[in-house]
C-alpha positions in Angstrom: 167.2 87.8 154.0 167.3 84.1 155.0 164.7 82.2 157.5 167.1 82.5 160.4 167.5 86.1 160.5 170.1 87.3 158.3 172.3 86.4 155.3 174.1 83.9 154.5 178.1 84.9 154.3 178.7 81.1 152.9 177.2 78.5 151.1 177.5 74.9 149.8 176.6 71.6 148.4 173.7 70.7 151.8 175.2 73.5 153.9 174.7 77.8 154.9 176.5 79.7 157.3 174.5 82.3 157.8 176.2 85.8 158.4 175.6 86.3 162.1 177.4 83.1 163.2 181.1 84.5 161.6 182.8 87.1 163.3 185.5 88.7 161.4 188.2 90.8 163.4 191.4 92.7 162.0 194.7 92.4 164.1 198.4 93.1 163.5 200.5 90.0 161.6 203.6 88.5 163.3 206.9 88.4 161.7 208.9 89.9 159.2 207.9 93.3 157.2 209.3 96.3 158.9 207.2 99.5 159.8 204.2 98.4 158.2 203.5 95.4 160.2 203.6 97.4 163.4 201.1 100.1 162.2 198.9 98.3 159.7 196.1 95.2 161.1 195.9 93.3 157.7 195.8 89.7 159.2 192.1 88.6 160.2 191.1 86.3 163.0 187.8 84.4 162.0 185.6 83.3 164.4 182.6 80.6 163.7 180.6 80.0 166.1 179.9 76.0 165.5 178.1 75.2 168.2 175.0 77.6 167.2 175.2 76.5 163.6 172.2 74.5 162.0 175.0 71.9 160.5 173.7 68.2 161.4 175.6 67.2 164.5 177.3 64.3 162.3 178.9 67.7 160.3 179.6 69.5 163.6 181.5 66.1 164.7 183.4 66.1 161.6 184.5 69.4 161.6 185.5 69.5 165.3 187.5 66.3 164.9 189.6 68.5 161.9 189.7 71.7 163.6 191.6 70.2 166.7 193.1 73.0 168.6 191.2 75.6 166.6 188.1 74.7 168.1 187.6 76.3 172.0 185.8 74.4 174.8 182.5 77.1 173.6 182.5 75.6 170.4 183.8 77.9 168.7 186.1 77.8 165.0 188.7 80.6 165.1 191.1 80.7 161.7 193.8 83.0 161.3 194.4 84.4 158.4 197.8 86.6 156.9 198.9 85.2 154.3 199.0 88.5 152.2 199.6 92.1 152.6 195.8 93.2 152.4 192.7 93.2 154.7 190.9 92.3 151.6 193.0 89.5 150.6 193.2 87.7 153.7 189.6 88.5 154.6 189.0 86.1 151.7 191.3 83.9 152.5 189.5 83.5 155.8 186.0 82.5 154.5 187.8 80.0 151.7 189.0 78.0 154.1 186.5 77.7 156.5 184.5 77.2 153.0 186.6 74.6 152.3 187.1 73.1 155.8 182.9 72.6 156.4 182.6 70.9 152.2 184.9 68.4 153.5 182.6 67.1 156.2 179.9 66.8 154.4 180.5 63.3 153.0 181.3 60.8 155.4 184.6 58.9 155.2 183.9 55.7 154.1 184.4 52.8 156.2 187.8 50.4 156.1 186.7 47.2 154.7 189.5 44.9 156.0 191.6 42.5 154.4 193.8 39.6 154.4 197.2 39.3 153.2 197.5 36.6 150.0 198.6 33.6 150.4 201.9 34.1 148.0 202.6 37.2 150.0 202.9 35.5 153.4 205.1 32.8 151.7 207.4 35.7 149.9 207.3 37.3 153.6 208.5 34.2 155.1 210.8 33.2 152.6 212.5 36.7 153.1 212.9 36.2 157.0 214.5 33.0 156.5 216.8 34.4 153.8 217.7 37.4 156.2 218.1 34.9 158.8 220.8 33.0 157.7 222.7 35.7 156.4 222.8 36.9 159.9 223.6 33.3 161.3 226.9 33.5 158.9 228.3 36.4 160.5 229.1 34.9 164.0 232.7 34.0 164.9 235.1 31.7 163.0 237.0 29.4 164.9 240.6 29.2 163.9 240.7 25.4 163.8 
């Protein structure tokens, strides 16, 4: 049992989701597969509950700006999974990619450091444009003189 009241489902480099905080629920895939797909419920909706996670808010920022429309107004991280053909399979498939979605917040993305173009490159740049130029001022209309 962890301090927080339960076990952790998922772990990482700085970072624990504990077990209460992902709910797991089984529902019927879309598409293609015949009579299977309409009795069997192997694809798995995962819901993480973000805003009552103990990730530092700069993590919780990160991961909300990837999640983008899988995030709800609550705060909340739903993944759908159904890939494969099994509860089991896509069950894991789940928690791997919300595994894999929280490790890439946890280092920040490094800031731009801007820079100028080179000096030869703004000269092959111009020299181009004036190149382009008068092939273009060659193609108007010959007068039959």
């Amino acid at each position: 049992m962890a301090a927080d009241g339960g076990p952790f489902l998922l772990h990482g480099t700085g970072w624990r989701i504990p077990e209460r905080l992902v709910e797991l629920r089984f529902i019927r895939s879309g598409g293609p597969g015949g009579q299977n797909v309409n009795k069997v419920s192997t694809a798995v909706e995962l819901r993480f509950d973000l805003a009552a996670s103990a990730l530092h808010a700069n993590h919780k920022a990160r991961l909300g700006q990837k999640a983008g429309d899988r995030l709800t107004q609550e705060g909340i991280l739903i993944l759908r999974a159904e890939r494969f053909r099994t509860q089991d399979m896509n069950r894991t498939d789940a928690l791997k990619r919300l595994a894999e979605l929280v490790e890439s917040t946890v280092l920040a993305p490094r800031d731009r450091i801007a820079t100028k173009p080179t000096r030869a490159s703004k000269e092959r740049r111009l020299a181009a444009k004036t190149g382009r130029s008068q092939i273009k001022a060659g193609r108007g209309r010959v007068d039959p003189d």
